[in-house]
C-alpha positions, 0 to 999 in steps of 0.5 A: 500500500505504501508503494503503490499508494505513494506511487500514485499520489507522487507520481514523478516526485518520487524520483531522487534529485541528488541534490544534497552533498554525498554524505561521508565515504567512511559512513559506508561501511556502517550503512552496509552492516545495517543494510545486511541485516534487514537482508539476513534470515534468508538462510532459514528458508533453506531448514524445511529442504528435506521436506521440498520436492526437489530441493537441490533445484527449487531452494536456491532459485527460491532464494535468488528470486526472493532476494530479488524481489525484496531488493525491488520492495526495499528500494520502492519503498524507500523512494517513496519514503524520501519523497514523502517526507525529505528529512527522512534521516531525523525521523525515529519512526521513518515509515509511520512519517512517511504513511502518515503524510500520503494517508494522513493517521488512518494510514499511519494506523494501517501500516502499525498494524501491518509491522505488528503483523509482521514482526509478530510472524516474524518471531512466530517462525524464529521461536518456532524454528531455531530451538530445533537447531539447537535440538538436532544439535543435541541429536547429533551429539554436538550439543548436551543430552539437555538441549534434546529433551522433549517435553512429554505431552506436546512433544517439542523440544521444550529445552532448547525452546526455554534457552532460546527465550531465555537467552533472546530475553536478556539480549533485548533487555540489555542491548540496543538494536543497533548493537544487536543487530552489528552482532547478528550480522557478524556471528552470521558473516561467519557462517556466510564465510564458511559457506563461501569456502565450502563451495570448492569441495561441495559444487563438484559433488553434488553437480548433475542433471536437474540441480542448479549450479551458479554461473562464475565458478568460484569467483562468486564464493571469493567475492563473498569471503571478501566482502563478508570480511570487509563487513566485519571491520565495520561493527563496533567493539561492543559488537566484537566482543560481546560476539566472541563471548557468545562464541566461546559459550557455544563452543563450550557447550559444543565440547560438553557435548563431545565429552558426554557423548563419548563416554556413553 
């Protein structure tokens, strides 16, 4: 509604004039971090692939036409923004602003609605999909027999479901979002990286009729690693370390479940 609403009503106002001065090359770097994060999360789309028909061909083109589309709504939307309201950077809540001046308070009450909707789906599908990370972990020994627990009546993981709210709790109580979401980015950058560097080794395995294969061999994957590490010289102190200890945790419950699963 906002894109197509601010399309019509605007017309060709929404077209940038770039008048402004370009803003500070070292505010890059910060801008791209943030950006990442309102693009992380595609990855979970791939965690039901066992169940697809043909995963090996469907999932990848679901992501790259997924990730397309949303690059489209992000910039429409922000054109539309900008146009609607020019001082966009001072504004603390930029899509109810801009809602509001094309659709007055109704629209600014629809759009409220719609982020709770989706925000609320949103944690809907974390809580519901990440405690089973942690469950198959505790299934494959990787983690301790605690996290595999299933709760007798519901039969869900009702541990790792606990951790995980536990742990989210005290995450939104102490930091803020900016914070949060540098360190999202980051612990995510790592995996992306380990990702990257496994494509060597996996495309020549599971390259056959039917699958999709990405063109550009392994320039793709490089460009990834080296755009992935250059991400990580842009989060803050805070973010880095407070990253490590959260790595380090892991890794220790990683080693106790190593240890209790060899001496069963």
């Amino acid at each position: 509604m906002l894109v197509f609403g601010g399309l019509i009503l605007l017309g060709s106002e929404v077209m940038p004039s770039f008048e402004n001065p370009l803003p500070p090359a070292t505010d890059i770097g910060a801008a791209a971090l943030l950006l990442i994060y309102a693009f992380v999360g595609f990855e979970g789309g791939v965690v039901p692939a066992g169940e697809a028909k043909k995963p090996e061909r469907d999932m990848p083109l679901a992501l790259l036409f997924g990730l397309g589309s949303v690059v489209v709504l992000y910039m429409l939307i922000q054109l539309v923004s900008q146009a609607a309201v020019p001082d966009l950077g001072s504004s603390s809540a930029p899509l109810l602003d801009a809602s509001a001046a094309l659709f007055g308070e109704i629209g600014a009450i629809i759009l409220m609605i719609g982020v709770v909707a989706s925000v609320t789906g949103n944690l809907s599908s974390t809580i519901f999909s990440t405690p089973r990370l942690t469950y198959a972990l505790s299934v494959e020994k990787s983690l301790p027999k605690w996290f595999g627990e299933v709760h007798q009546k519901f039969q869900t993981p009702a541990n790792s479901i606990l951790f995980f709210g536990v742990f989210a709790f005290i995450g939104a109580a102490l930091g803020s979002f900016t914070v949060l979401a540098a360190m999202t980015v980051l612990s995510r950058l790592f995996l992306f990286i380990i990702s990257c560097a496994a494509i060597p080794v996996l495309r020549p395995r599971f390259r056959g009729e039917g699958r999709f294969i990405l063109k550009g061999g392994y320039l793709i994957p490089v460009l990834g690693i080296l755009a992935c590490i250059w991400l990580m010289f842009q989060v803050s102190f805070n973010s880095i370390w407070l990253t490590a200890l959260f790595i380090a945790i892991g890794s220790g419950f990683y080693w106790l479940g190593k240890r209790e699963s060899g001496k069963e």
